[in-house]
N, C-alpha and C positions, 0 to 999 in steps of 0.2 A: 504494500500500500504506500501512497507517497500523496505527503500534504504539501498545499501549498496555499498562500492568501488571496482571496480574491475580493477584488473589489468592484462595486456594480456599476455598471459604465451607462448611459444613456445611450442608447441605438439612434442613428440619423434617422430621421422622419423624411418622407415624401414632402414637397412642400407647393401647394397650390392657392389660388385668389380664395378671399373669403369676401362677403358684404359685412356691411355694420351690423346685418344681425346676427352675426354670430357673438359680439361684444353688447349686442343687448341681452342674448341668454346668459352673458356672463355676468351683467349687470345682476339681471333677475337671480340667479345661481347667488350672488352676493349678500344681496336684499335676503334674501331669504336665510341664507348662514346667519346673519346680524340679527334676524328677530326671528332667531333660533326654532325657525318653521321644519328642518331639512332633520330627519330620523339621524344623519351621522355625526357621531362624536367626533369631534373635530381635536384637533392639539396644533394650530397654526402660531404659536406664539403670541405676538403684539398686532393689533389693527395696524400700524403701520407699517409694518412689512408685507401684508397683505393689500395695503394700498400701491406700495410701491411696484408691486411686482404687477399690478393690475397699470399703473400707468406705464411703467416703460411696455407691456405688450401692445396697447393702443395708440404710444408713437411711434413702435416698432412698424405696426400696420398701416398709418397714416403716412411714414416715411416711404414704405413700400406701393402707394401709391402715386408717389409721387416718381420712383423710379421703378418703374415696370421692370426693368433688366435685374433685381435683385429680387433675392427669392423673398415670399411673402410668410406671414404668418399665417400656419393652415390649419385644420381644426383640430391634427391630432396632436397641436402644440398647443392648442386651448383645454383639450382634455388631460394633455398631462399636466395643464396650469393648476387646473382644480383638481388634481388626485391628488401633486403636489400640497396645495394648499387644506386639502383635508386628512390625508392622510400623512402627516409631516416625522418621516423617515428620519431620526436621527444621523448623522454622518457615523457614528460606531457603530451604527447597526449594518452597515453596507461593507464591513470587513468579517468574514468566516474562515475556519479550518475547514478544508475538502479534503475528504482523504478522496483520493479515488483508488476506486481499488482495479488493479493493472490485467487482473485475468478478464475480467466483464470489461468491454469496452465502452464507455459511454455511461457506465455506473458512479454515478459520486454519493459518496455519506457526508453529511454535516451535523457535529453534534451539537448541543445547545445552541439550535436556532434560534429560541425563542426564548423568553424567563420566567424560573419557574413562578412569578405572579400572573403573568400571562399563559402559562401552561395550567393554573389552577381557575383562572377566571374562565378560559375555554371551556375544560370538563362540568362546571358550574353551568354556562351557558347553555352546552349540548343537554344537557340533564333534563335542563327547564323546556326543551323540547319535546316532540312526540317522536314516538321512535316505531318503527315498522317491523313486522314482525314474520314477513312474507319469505324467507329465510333462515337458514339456520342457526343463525344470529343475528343480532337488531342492527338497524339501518337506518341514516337520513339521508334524501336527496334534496341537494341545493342546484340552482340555476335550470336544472332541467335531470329529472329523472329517464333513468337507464334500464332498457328492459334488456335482461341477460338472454334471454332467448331469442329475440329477435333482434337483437344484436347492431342496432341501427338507431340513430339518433334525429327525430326530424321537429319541425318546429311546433308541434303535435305537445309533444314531450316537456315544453317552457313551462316549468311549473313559477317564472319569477325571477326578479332578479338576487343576486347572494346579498343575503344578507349581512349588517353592517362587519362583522367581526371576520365572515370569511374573506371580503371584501380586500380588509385590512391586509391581510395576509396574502391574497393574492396579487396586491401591489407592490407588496412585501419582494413576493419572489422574482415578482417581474422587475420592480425596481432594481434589485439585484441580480440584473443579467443571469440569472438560473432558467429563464423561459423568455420565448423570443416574441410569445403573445400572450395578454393580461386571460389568465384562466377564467373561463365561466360556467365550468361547473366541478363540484363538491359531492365528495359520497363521504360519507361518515361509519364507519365499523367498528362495532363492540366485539371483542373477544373476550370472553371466559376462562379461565382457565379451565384446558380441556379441547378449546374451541380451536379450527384453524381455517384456513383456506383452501383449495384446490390448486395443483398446480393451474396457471394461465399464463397467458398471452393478453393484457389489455386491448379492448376490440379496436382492430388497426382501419378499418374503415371509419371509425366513431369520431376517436380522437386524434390529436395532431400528435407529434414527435416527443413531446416531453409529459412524462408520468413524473409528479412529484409526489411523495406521501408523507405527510407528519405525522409523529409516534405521542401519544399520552398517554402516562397511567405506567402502565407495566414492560419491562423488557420483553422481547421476544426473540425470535432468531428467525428470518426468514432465509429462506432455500432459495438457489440460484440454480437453474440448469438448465446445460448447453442442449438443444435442442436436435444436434446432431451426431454429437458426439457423447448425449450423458450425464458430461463431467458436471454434480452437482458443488456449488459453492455456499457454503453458509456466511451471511452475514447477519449481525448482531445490531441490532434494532434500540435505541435507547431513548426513554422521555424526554420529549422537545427535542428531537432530533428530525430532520429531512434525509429522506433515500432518494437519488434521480436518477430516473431510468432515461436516458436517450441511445441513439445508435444502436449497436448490438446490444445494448441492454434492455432494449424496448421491444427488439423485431426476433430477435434470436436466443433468447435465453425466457424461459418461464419462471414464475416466481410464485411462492407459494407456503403456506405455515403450517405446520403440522400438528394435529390435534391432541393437543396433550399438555401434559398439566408440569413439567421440569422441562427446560433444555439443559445443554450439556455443549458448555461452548469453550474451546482452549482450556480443556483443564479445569472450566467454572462448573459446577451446577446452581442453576437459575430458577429459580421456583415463579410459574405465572401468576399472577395477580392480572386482576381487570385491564385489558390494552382497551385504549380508543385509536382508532386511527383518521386520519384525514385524508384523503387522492384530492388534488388537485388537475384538473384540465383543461383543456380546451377543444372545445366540442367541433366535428367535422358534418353539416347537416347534409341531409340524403337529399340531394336531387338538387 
């Protein structure tokens, strides 16, 4: 395995003409944070950095009409204005240890993604939900529910937008260059101990390129295995910790937990307690 620090880089945007109303939705989008109309918990600091940053984009785009030959300000620089501004990323939080591990290609672990006040405020959250039972362990779906049988995703399936705290998280990842687009949808899974999964393959028609899954609650050990050769690999799972499948770890290797109440990892033995887990994705729709 081999670490190294990563830190989240902003991606270049497309960049095309807007009209004034796209700074009137942001006006409105404003109004609305001030007289704290808008469901998300906000942590943008001071009103005046929130003004500032709202004036220089409105002479960014006035200057740019004036000279057509430079690129303009376009909407998906409006929309990271206000993800920025409501979901406000500390600069520490955009540096992690990745191990990746060298056999899985495309496999990275990160552990303490997240703190354990915010790993306890999550399981808190999930609780106060309704949880499904249509499986053999309980489940939520966020942004748009997954039928495992029919294996296909269409606009049918929108049960809503993620709500605030998955939200949080998935600008989280995406901020930090971990995923190349803001995920919109969430599955939620309770383990038991006892409990596991089935070997799979995340449905490659569904979703895009990156499976991310956050750990709560209990260690576990999930299975890695080559699809052609076998070769299974264990890796060890830890609270508030992120797995990322891309590349061969997404297309070519299956992954999977085994239904039982001990693991047995380097030497450890690990006794299960309650997992919650998190998938994060990005939905691919039919047609």
């Amino acid at each position: 395995m081999k670490i190294k620090n990563s830190k989240a880089i902003n991606s270049t945007k497309n960049r095309k003409k807007k009209t004034d109303k796209t700074y009137v939705q942001l006006d409105l989008f404003i109004q609305d944070f001030k007289q704290e109309k808008t469901s998300i918990k906000a942590n943008i600091g001071n009103t005046s950095r929130f003004k500032y940053k709202l004036k220089y984009v409105k002479e960014n785009y006035n200057k740019s009409l004036k000279q057509t030959n430079n690129p303009v300000t376009s909407s998906s620089d409006i929309q990271q204005l206000e993800l920025n501004l409501v979901f406000d990323v500390s600069q520490k939080d955009n540096f992690y240890k990745i191990v990746e591990i060298n056999e899985i290609n495309g496999l990275k672990y990160i552990p303490e993604f997240i703190t354990q006040s915010k790993h306890d405020d999550l399981l808190q959250k999930l609780d106060a939900q309704f949880w499904l039972s249509d499986l053999k362990r309980r489940v939520q779906h966020y942004g748009y529910k997954y039928n495992y049988k029919a294996r296909i995703i269409d606009t049918s399936m929108q049960i809503g937008a993620l709500p605030d705290w998955a939200l949080e998280l998935a600008y989280k990842l995406y901020k930090s260059n971990l995923i190349d687009t803001l995920p919109d949808q969430v599955i939620v899974n309770e383990y038991l101990p006892g409990q596991g999964i089935t070997s799979h393959i995340d449905c490659v028609p569904c979703f895009t390129d990156t499976i991310i899954s956050l750990s709560l609650g209990s260690c576990c050990v999930m299975d890695f295995t080559n699809v052609l050769t076998g070769e299974k690999i264990p890796i060890l799972l830890e609270p508030k910790s992120i797995v990322i499948l891309k590349e061969d770890a997404r297309y070519k290797w299956t992954h999977s937990i085994a239904p039982r109440k001990v693991d047995k990892f380097q030497g450890q033995v690990i006794r299960r307690e309650r997992r919650v887990s998190l998938t994060f994705r990005k939905v691919i729709l039919a047609g």
